[in-house]
C-alpha positions as CSV (number, residue, x, y, z in Angstrom):
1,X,5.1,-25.7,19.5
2,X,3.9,-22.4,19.5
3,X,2.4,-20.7,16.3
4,X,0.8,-17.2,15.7
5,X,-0.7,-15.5,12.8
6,X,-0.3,-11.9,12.0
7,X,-2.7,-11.1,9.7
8,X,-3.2,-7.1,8.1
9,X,-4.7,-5.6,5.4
10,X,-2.5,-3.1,3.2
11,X,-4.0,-0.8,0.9
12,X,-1.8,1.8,-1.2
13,X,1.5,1.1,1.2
14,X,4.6,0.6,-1.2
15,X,6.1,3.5,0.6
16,X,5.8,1.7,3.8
17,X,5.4,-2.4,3.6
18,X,8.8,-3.1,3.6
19,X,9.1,-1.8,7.2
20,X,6.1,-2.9,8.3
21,X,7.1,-6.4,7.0
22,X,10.4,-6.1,8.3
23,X,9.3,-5.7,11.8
24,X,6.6,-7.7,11.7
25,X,8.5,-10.7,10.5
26,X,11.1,-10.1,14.0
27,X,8.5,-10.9,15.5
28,X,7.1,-13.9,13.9
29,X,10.8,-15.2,13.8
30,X,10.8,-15.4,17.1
31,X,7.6,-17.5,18.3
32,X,8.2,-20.5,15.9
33,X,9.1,-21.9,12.2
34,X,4.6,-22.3,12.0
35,X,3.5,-18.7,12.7
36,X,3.4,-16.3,9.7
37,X,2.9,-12.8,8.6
38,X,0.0,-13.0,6.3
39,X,-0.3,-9.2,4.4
40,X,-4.0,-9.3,2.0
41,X,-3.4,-6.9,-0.8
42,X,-6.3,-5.1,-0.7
43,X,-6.4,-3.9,-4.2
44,X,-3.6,-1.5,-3.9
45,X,-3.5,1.0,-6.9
46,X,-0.1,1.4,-6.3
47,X,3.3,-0.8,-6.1
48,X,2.2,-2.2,-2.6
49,X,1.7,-5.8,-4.8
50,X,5.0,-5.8,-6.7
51,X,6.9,-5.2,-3.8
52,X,5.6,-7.4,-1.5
53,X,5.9,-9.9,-4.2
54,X,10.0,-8.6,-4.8
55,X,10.7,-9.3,-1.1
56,X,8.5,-12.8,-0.1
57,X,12.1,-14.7,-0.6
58,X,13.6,-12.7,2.0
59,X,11.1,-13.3,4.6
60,X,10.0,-17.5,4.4
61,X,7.1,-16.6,6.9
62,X,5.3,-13.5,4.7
63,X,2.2,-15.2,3.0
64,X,1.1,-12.7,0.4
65,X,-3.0,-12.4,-0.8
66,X,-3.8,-10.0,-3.0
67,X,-7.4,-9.7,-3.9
68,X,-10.3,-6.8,-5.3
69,X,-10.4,-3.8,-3.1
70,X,-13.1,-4.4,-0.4
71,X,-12.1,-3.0,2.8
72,X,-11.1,-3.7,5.8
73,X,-13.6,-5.6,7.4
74,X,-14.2,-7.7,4.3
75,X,-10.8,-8.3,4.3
76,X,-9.9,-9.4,7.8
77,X,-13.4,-11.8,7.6
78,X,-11.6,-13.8,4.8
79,X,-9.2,-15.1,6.9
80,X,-9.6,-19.0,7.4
């Protein structure tokens, strides 16, 4: 079976993730039931956290991690 992870960061995007999400998620429908759309919260001062958080039911492949704001690199090298 096929499986793919989509990993991003998002930093200050509650105008935005739920598109983002939304598209991505298409896409990681379509490969297999394994893959997932993993979004790090990268310390978001805004609502970025709360509405990923209001729409994980809708989408059973978004994996949410929200952790202290450290950047991009840091957060794309704690991916396991």
């Amino acid at each position: 079976m096929d499986k793919l992870y989509i990993v991003m960061p998002a930093y200050n995007e509650d105008n935005v993730i739920v598109n983002v999400v939304d598209e991505w998620h298409k896409v990681i429908e379509k490969i297999g039931h394994d893959s997932k759309l993993v979004i790090f919260n990268d310390g978001s001062k805004d609502n970025t956290l709360s509405v990923l958080e209001n729409i994980r039911s809708k989408y059973p492949n978004l994996a949410v991690i929200s952790k202290e704001k450290t950047g991009h690199r840091k957060a794309m090298s704690s991916v396991n």
